[in-house]
N, C-alpha and C positions, 0 to 999 in steps of 0.2 A: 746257508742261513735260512730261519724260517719264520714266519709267523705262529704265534700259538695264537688258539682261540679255544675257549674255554666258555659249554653254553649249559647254563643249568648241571653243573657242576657238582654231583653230590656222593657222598660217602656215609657208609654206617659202618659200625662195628657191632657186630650181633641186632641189637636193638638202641644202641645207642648212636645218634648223628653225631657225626664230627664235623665233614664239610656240607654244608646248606644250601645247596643250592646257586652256586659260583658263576656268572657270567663276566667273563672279559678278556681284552685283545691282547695279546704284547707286539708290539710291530716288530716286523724283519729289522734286526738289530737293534734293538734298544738293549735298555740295563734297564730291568726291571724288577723291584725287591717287594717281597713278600713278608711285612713288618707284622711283629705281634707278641704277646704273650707264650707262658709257655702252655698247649692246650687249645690252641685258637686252630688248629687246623691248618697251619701252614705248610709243615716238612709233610704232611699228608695228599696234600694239594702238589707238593712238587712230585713226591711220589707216584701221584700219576699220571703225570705230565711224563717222567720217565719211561713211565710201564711196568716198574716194580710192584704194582696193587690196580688195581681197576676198580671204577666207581660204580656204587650203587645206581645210579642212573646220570643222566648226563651225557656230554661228549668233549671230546678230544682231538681237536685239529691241529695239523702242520699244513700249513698253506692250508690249501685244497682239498689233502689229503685226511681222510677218518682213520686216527690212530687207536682208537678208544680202548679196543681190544688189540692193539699188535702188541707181542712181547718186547721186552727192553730191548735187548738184542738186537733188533730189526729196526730201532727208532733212530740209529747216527743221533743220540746224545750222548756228551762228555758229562760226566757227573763227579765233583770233589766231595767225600763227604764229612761227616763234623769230625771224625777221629782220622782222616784221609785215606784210611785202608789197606796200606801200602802195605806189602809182600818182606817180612824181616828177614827171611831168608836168601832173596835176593838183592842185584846191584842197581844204583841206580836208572843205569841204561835198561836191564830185566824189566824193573818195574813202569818204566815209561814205555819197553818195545812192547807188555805184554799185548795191550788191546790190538796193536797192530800183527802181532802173529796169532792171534787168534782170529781175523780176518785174511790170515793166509798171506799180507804183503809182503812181498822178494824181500830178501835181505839186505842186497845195497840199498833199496830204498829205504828197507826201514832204520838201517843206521846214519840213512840222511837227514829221514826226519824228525829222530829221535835227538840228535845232534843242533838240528833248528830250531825245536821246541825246548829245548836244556838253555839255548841259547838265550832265546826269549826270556825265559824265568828268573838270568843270571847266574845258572847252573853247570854252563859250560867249564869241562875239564876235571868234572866230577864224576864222570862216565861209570869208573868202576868202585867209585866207594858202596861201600855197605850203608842201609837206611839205617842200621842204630846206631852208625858214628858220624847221623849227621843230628844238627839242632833241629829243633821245634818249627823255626822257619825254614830251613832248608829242605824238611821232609814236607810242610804245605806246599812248597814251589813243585815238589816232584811232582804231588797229586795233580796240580796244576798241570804241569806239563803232559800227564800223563793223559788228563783229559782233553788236552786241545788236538794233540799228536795225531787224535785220529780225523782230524778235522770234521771238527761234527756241523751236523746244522744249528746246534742249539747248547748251551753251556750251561746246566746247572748246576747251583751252589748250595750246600746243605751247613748256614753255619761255621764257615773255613773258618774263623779268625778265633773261634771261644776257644782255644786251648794255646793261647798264644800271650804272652803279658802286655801291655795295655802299650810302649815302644814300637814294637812290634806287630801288634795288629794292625794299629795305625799305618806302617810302613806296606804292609803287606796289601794292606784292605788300597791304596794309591797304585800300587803295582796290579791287582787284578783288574782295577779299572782301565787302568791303559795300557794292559796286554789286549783286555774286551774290545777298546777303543783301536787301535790298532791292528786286531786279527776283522773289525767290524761284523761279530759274531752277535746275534741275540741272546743273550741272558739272565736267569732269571734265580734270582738270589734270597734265601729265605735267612732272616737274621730277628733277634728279639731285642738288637742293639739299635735304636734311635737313631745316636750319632752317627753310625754306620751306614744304616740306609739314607741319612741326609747326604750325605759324602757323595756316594756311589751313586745314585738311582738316578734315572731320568723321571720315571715316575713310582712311585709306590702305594702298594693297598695297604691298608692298617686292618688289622683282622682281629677279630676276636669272638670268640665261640662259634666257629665254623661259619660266620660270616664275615664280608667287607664292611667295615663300615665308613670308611674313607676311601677313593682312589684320584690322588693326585700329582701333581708336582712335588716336589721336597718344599719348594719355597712358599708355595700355596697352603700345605699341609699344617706347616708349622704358624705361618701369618694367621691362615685361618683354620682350626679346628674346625670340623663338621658339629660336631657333636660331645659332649662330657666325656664319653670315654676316649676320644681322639686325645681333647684337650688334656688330661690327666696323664694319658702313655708317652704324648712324644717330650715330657719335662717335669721340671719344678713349678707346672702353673699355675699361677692363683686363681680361683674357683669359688666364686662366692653364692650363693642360694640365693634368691629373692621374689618379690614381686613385682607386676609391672602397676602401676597407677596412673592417673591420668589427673593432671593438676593445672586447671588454667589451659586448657590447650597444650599443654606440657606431658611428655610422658617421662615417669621417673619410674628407676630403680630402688625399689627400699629393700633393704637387709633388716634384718631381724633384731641388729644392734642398734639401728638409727642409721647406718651411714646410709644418705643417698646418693643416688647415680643418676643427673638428667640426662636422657641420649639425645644425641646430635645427628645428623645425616651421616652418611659414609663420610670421607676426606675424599677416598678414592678407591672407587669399585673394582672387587679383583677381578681379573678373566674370569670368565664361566671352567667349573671343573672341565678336567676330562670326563667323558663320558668309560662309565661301567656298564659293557656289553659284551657279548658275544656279534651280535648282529644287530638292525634295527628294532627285527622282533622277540629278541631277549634282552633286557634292558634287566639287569638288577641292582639293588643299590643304588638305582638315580638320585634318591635323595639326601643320602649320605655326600653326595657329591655336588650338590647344588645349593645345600642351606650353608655351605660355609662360602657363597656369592652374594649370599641374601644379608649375613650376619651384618647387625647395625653394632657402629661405632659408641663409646659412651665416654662422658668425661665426668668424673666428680668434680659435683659442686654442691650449695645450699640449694636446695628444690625452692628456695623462696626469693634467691635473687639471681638464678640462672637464667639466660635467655637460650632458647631450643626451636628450633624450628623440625624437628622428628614427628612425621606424622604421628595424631592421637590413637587411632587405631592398631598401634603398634599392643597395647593392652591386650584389645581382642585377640590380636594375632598368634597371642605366648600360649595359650591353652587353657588349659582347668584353676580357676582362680590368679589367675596372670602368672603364674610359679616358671620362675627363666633362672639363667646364673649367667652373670656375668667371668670373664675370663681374659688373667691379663697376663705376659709374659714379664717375670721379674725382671729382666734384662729393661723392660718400657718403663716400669715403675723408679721413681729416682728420691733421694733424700734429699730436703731443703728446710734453711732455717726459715722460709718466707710463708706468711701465714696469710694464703692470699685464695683465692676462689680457684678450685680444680685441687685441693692440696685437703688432705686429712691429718691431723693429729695424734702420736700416737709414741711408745717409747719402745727403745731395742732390748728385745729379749735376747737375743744370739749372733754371735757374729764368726762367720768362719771365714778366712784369708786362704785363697786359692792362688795365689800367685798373682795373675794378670789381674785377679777380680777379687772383690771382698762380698762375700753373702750375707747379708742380715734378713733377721726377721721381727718385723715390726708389730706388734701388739695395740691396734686403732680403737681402743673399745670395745674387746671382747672380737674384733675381725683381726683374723692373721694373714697378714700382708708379706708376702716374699720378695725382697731387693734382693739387685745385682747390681753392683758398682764399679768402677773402673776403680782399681789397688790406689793409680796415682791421683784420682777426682779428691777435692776436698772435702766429701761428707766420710770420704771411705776409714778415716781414722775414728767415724764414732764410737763407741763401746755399748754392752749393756747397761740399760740402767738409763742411759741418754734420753730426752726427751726431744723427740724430733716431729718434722712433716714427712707424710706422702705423698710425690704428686704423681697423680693417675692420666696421663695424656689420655684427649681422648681420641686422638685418630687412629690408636693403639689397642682400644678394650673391644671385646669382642661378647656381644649377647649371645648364649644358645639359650635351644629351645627344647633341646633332650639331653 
C-alpha cells in the first residue's frame, strides 16, 4: 500500500496547460476519486501518477519515495483502464497471469494467485474461457483481477464503469469498492459520473480545467458546494444570481425578478474541509476548500417582515456590487398549498415521474425553481399548468461567492 502525494503538480501539452499546478495527499488506503468534466485533466493526472507521461514540472511521491521520473514498470501500480485492454486472443487465466509472468513469478504460484484474484472478482471456474465469450461485465472483473493479482501498492482506475449499462455499472462500481475495502489497497479512481464518485470515494477532488476546485468528503461536497461550478457539476441545482443588500440591520438577497432571500446564521457549521496539499508548504486550492465551511444558510421570505439576525457585513463580504447566487438542492425545495412566510408562488411548467421521485419545475416569476418529490408525497400528483408554492428551507440554501 502507499501514500501518493502529489506537490505542484503540472503538465503541458506543447504550449498548452492541462494540469495546473496540483497539490495533494491520498493516504495509505483510502478510495480516492478524481471527479470532473471531460478535459479537466483528470485521466492526465492519473497518468502520471502511473508513469505513463511525466509532468511538466512538479513531483510524484509514493511514501517517501520520488517517483516522478520512474517508468510505469517499476511503479507496482495495478491499472484498469476505460476500454479494460484485455488480450482477445488469449484465456481468461493468460490475461490475468500476464503481469505476473512478465515479472518472472513460478508458475505454481502464479496459478495460485491467479486463482485467488478470479476468486475475488467472482470469476472462479472461468479459468479457460476466451475474453470475447465473456459479457461486458465479466470482461471489467478480469481487468480487475488482473490488476490486483500482481499485488500492487496502489490501484488505479481509469473510467471502469462507462462501457457498461446503467444495471450494471451500479453492481460493478459496489463490487470494486469492496474488493478495495477488503484487499485495504489505496486507490485512486478518475470517473466524470457524480453518482459514482459519491458511492465510492472517501474523499473526492472536483476538477475542472487543470485545476481542483473542491477537495472533500462526498457528503461535505454535495451539502456544501465550494463554488458555482461545484454547485452546477455535482446535479440539478438551483443557482440563482443576485445581490446582497442590507436592510434594517438585515442582509437580503434580491434577484433580478423581485424574489428575496433574508439570510439567517448557519443551523449547523460543517467540519472544516480536508485540506488540499502536498505538504505544509504546498498548499493549493485552500480556498476551494474552505469557503464551502464559511457558506451562509438562507431562507425565503418578505425582506419587510423577516426577522434575521446574519451579520450586516455579509454585503461587504460578497465582492464587486454585492453580486453572490444563492444555491439550493431540489431534493430541499418542497411543494405546498400554504401561502405562508419562507414559501414563494409560482406555477408547474414540467413534470417528469422517476419512479421513487416526481420532478417538477416550478416557474416563481420569471425564477426557475427545480423540485424533487417523493412519487407517494401529496403534492407529487400536481400537473402543468397547477398553481402552487415553494418552500425554500433555509438551513438548506447555500450562498457562493464565485
Amino acid at each position: 500500500m502507499a501514500q501518493v502525494t502529489l506537490n505542484r503538480l503540472t503538465k503541458h501539452f506543447d504550449d498548452t496547460p492541462v494540469v495546473k499546478g496540483i497539490s495533494l495527499t491520498v493516504a495509505d488506503g483510502e478510495f480516492f476519486s478524481l471527479l470532473g468534466p471531460s478535459g479537466c485533466g483528470k485521466t492526465t493526472i492519473l497518468r502520471m501518477i502511473a508513469g505513463f507521461i511525466f509532468p511538466t514540472a512538479g513531483t510524484v511521491h509514493f511514501n517517501d519515495q520520488d517517483v516522478t521520473h520512474v517508468p510505469a514498470n517499476r511503479r507496482n501500480t495495478g491499472m484498469v483502464f476505460q476500454n479494460y485492454a484485455l488480450f482477445p486472443h488469449m484465456t481468461v487465466f493468460e490475461n490475468v497471469a500476464f503481469g505476473l509472468r512478465t515479472r518472472k513469478v513460478a508458475a505454481a504460484e502464479t496459478s495460485d494467485r491467479v486463482a485467488r484474484a478470479l476468486d475475488l472478482v467472482g470469476l472462479a471456474g472461468l479459468e479457460q474461457r476466451p475474453v470475447p465469450q465473456l459479457s461486458g461485465g465479466q470482461q471489467q472483473r478480469v481487468a480487475l483481477a488482473r490488476a490486483v493479482v500482481i499485488e500492487p501498492d496502489l490501484l488505479l482506475l481509469d473510467e471502469p464503469l462507462s462501457n457498461l449499462d446503467a444495471k450494471l455499472r451500479e453492481e460493478t462500481r459496489d463490487q470494486i469498492r469492496e474488493l478495495q475495502t477488503k484487499l485495504g489497497i489505496t486507490a485512486i479512481y478518475v470517473t466524470h459520473d457524480q453518482e459514482e464518485a459519491l458511492a465510492v470515494s472517501d474523499r473526492i477532488a472536483v476538477m475542472e480545467e487543470g485545476e481542483c476546485r473542491q477537495l472533500d468528503r462526498p457528503d461535505a461536497i454535495y451539502r456544501r458546494p465550494a463554488n458555482r461550478f461545484v454547485a452546477a457539476f455535482m446535479g440539478n441545482m438551483n443557482l440563482w444570481q443576485g445581490v446582497l443588500t442590507t436592510d434594517g440591520g438585515r442582509t437580503v438577497f434580491r434577484h433580478g425578478s423581485g424574489m428575496a432571500v433574508v439570510l439567517l446564521p448557519s443551523a449547523s457549521s460543517p467540519a472544516p474541509a480536508d485540506t488540499v496539499k502536498a505538504d505544509d508548504a504546498a498548499p493549493v486550492n485552500r480556498a476551494a476548500t474552505t469557503d464551502s465551511a464559511q457558506a451562509d444558510t438562507a431562507a425565503l421570505a418578505d425582506p419587510a417582515t423577516a426577522d434575521s439576525t446574519a451579520p450586516a457585513d455579509d454585503a461587504q463580504a460578497a465582492g464587486p456590487a454585492g453580486l453572490i447566487y444563492l444555491a439550493l438542492h431540489p431534493q430541499a425545495a418542497k411543494l405546498t398549498n400554504e401561502d405562508t412566510e419562507g414559501t414563494v408562488g409560482g406555477v408547474v411548467t414540467t413534470r417528469r415521474f422517476k419512479g421513487a421521485t416526481v420532478e417538477f419545475t416550478v416557474d416563481a416569476g420569471g425564477v426557475s425553481i427545480q423540485v424533487v418529490e417523493n412519487a407517494e408525497g401529496p403534492m407529487a400528483a400536481r400537473q402543468p399548468g397547477d398553481a402552487v408554492r415553494v418552500r425554500i428551507p433555509g438551513d438548506q440554501a447555500i450562498i457562493l461567492r464565485d
